[in-house]
C-alpha positions in Angstrom: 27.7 -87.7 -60.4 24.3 -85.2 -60.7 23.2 -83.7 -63.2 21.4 -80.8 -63.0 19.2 -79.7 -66.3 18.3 -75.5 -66.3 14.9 -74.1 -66.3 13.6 -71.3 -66.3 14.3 -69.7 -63.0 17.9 -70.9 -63.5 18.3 -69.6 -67.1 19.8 -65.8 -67.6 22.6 -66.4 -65.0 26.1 -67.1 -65.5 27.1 -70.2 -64.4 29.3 -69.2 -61.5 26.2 -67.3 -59.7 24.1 -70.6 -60.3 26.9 -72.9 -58.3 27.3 -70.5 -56.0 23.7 -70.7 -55.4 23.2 -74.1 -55.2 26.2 -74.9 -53.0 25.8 -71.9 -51.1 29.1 -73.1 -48.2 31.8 -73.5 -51.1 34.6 -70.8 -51.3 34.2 -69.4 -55.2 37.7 -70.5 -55.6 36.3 -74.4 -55.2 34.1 -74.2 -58.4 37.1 -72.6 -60.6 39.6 -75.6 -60.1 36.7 -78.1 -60.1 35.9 -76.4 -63.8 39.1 -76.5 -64.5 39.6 -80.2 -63.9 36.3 -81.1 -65.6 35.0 -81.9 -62.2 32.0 -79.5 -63.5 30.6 -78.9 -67.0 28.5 -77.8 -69.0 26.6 -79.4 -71.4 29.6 -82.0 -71.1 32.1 -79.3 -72.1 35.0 -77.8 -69.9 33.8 -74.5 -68.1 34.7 -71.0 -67.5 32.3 -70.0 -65.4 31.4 -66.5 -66.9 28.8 -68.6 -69.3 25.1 -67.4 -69.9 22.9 -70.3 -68.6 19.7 -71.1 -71.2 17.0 -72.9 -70.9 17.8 -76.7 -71.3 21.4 -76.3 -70.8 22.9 -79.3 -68.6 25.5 -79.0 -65.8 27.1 -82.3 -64.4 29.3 -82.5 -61.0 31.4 -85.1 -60.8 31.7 -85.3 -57.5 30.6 -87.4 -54.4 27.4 -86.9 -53.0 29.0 -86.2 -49.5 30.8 -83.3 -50.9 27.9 -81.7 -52.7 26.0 -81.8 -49.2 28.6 -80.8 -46.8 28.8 -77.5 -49.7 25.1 -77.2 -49.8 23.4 -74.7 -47.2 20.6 -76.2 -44.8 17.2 -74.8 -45.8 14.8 -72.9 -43.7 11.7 -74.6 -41.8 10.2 -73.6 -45.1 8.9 -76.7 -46.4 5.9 -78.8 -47.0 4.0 -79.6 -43.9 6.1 -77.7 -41.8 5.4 -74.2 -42.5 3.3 -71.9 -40.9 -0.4 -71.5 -42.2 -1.0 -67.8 -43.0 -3.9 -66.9 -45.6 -2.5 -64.4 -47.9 -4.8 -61.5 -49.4 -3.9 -61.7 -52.9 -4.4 -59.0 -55.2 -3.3 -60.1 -58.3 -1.9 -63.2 -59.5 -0.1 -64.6 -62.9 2.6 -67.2 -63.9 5.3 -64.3 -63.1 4.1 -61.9 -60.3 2.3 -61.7 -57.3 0.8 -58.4 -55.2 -0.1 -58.6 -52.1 -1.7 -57.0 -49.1 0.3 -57.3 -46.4 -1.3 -56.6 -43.3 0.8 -54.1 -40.2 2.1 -56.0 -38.1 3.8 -58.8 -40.7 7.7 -57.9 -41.7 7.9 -57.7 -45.7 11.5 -59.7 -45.4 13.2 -61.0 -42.7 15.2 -58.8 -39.6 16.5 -62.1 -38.1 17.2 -65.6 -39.0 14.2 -67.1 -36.6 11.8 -64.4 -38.1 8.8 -65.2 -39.9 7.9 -62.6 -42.9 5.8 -62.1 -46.0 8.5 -63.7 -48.2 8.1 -67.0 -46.2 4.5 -67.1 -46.4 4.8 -66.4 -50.2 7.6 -69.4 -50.3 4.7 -71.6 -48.0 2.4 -70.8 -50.9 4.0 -71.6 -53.6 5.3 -74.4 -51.7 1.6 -75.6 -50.9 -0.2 -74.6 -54.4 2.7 -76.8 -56.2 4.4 -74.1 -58.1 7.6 -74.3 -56.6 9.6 -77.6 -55.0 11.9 -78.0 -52.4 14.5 -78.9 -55.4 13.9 -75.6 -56.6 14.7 -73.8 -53.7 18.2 -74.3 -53.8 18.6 -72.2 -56.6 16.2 -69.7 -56.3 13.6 -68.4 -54.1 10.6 -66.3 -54.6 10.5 -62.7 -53.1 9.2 -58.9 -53.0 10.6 -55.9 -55.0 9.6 -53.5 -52.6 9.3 -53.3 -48.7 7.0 -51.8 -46.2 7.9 -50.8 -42.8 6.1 -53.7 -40.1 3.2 -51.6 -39.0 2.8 -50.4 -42.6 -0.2 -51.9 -44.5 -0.8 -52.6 -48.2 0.7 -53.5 -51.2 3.6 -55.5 -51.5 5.0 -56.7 -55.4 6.4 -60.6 -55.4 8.5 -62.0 -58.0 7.5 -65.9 -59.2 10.2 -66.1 -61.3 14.0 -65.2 -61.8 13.1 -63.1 -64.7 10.5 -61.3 -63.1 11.4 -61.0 -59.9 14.5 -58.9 -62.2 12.6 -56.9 -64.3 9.9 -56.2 -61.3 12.9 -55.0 -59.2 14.2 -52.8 -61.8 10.9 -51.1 -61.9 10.9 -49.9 -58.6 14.8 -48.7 -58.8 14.1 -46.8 -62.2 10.7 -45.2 -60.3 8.3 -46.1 -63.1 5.6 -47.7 -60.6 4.0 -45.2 -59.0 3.0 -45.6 -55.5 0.2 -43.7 -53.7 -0.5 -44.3 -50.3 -3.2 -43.2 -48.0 -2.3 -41.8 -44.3 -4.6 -39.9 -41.6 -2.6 -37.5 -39.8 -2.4 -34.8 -37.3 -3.9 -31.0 -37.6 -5.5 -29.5 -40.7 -4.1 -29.9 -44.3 -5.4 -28.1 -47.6 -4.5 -28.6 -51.3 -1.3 -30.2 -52.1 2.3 -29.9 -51.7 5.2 -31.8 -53.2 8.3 -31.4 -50.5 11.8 -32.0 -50.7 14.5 -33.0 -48.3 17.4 -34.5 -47.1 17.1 -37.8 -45.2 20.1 -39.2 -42.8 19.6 -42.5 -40.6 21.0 -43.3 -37.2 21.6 -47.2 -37.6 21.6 -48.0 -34.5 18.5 -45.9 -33.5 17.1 -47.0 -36.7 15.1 -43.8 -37.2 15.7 -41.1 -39.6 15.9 -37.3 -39.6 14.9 -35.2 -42.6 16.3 -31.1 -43.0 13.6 -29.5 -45.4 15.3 -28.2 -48.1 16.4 -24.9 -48.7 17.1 -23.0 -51.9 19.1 -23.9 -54.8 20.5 -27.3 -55.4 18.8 -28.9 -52.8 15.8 -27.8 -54.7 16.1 -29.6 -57.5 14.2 -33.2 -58.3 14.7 -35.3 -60.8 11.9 -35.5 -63.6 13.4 -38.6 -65.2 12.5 -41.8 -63.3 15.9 -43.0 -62.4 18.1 -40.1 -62.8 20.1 -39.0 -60.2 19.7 -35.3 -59.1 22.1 -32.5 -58.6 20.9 -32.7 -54.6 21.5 -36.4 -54.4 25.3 -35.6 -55.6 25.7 -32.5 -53.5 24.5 -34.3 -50.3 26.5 -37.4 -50.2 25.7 -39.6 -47.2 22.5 -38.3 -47.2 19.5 -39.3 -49.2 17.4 -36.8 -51.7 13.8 -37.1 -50.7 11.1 -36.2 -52.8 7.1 -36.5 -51.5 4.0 -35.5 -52.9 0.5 -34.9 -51.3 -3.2 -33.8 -51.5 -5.3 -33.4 -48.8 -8.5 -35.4 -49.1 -10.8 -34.5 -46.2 -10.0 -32.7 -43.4 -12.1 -32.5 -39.8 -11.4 -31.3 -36.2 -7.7 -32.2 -36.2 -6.9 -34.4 -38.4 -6.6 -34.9 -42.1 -7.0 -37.9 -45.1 -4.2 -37.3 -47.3 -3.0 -39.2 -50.4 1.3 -39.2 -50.4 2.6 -40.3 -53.9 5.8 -41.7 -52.8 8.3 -40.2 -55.5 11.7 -41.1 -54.0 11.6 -44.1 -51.4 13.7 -44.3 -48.6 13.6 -45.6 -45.3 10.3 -44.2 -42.9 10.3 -41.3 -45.7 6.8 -40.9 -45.2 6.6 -41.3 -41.6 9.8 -38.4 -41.2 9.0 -36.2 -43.8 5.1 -35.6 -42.7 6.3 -35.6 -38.9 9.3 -33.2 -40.4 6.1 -30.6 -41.7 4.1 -30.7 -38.4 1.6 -33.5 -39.7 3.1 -37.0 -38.4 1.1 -40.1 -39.1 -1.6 -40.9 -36.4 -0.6 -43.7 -34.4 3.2 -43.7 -35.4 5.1 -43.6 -31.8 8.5 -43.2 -33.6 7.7 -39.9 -35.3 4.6 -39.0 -33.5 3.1 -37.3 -31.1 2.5 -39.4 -27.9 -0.5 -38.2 -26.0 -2.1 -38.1 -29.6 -1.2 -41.4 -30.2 -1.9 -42.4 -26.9 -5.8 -41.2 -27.2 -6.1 -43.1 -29.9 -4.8 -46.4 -28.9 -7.0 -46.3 -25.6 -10.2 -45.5 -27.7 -9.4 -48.0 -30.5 -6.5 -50.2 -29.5 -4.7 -48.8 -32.3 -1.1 -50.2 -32.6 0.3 -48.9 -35.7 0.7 -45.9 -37.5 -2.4 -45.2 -39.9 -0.8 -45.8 -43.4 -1.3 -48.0 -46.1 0.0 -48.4 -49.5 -3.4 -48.6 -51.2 -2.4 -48.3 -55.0 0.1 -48.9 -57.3 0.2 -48.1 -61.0 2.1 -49.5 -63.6 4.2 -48.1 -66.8 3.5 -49.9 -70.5 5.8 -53.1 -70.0 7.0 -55.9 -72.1 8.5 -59.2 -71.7 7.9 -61.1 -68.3 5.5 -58.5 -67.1 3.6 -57.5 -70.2 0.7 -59.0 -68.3 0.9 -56.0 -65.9 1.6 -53.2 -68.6 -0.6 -50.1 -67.9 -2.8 -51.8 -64.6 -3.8 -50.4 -61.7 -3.9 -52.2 -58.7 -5.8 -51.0 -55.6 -5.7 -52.5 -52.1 -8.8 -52.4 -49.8 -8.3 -50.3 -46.5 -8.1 -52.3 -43.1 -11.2 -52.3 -41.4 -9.6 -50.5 -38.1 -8.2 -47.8 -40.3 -11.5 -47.1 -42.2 -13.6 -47.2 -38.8 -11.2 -44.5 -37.3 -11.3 -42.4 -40.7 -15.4 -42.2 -40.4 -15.2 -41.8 -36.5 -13.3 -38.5 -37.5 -14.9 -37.5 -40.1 -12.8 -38.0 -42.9 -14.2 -40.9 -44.7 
């Protein structure tokens, strides 16, 4: 028999989720007739399965320990001692959340099994600074609410917790963080803009394409964080985009602009400046080669020349009340800021 006592990063799940978790190789239908025959409770009482786990509660399996393992999925090289060092930069740090700055080059989440990304390091952190165990693991595992592209720089928000990994995540679906990024791009830009589109992706070119929008429907944005907009139902398939911009400094040709990322899809950025005749310095994907290609002999560049430098937060309660109202900045990479005052624009 184990017995296996909730805490917090367990607690606010139904029960069913939680096996299914920490056997991850049983077929669902295993757990309903082991509940059924009181081969699993619940604070020694028979089990539906649909029940609210708490803080405190206790569920027993009565069953061998041969079983429980040949059920239980083998966890990844991340443990202690065997993971790989990597210093994080760490922006901001409480019991619930963690924001990073991830450098290019460093996947926010995994592409393949054998990768190694930002949500392993985090794991090897908490792993190494005692705030998680290997127990814990089985049941839940620390991880980011938003992603950047590789060879995208800058801020990336982690969840400690079950609760706030939840209520972090929810943020960034509803669109109440705002995210501003900084990019240097190609040709002269004045003012601001705020363009709209409509964004399809090849999956197995992995790129997108973006038609500027026209008039009418396709037009129309959505004011309320969250909503859905009369383009994104007319388009279907296709995403609604929605970008914002102000040029900061402009010289020779190239420009410093500030995007405030309104929608988020994937390369949105990348495609929808490229889309407007100003793609991202450095991006080979959207880009435009020879320029690219000048800059990488001159400066080794190997990435596109964007970085999420700021993110700014609603009024918030509960798990993240600690975060309500901040402003979190990330420093620029040293490459980045050498080739901004090279050209002028910094």
């Amino acid at each position: 028999m184990r017995e296996i006592r909730i805490r917090g990063n367990e607690s606010g799940q139904r029960l069913d989720k939680f096996l299914a978790k920490y056997m991850g190789l049983a077929p669902k239908s295993f757990f309903y007739k082991m509940m059924r025959k009181k081969n699993i409770t619940l604070n020694g009482k028979k089990a539906q399965g649909n029940e609210q786990l708490k803080n405190g509660d206790v569920v027993k399996l009565f069953l061998s320990d041969e079983t429980i393992e040949k059920f239980t999925e083998k966890q990844s090289a991340v443990k202690r001692g065997t993971f790989k060092k990597e210093k994080l930069d760490i922006l901001y740090e409480d019991e619930q959340v963690l924001l990073l700055n991830k450098p290019a080059g460093m996947l926010s989440q995994k592409a393949k099994p054998s990768d190694w990304s930002l949500v392993e390091y985090l794991t090897a952190y908490m792993l190494d600074s005692g705030q998680i165990t290997e127990e814990d693991l089985k049941t839940f595992r620390p991880s980011v609410c938003n992603r950047l592209d590789r060879n995208t720089s800058g801020i990336v928000a982690a969840g400690k917790t079950l609760a706030a990994l939840q209520e972090l995540s929810q943020m960034f679906r509803e669109r109440t963080v705002r995210k501003y990024y900084l990019c240097l791009v190609h040709g002269t830009v004045t003012g601001e803009r705020r363009i709209k589109g409509i964004l399809t992706k090849d999956e197995k070119t992995n790129r997108v394409t973006v038609v500027r929008d026209g008039s009418g429907e396709a037009s129309l944005s959505a004011d309320i964080p969250g909503e859905t907009t009369s383009a994104e139902r007319l388009f279907g398939e296709g995403h609604f985009i929605e970008t914002k911009y102000r040029a900061l400094q402009s010289a020779k040709d190239v420009t410093l602009l500030e995007v405030h990322l309104i929608t988020g899809k994937t390369h949105q950025i990348r495609a929808h400046l490229a889309s407007e005749g100003h793609p991202i310095i450095g991006d080979y994907k959207y880009g435009i080669r020879t320029v690219n290609d000048r800059f990488q002999k001159k400066y080794g560049l190997a990435s596109q020349l964007l970085h999420s430098y700021r993110l700014c937060f609603p009024e918030c309660d509960g798990k993240l009340t600690a975060l309500s109202g901040k402003e979190i900045k990330a420093p620029v990479p040293e490459l980045f800021r050498k080739i901004c005052k090279d050209s002028g624009v910094m």
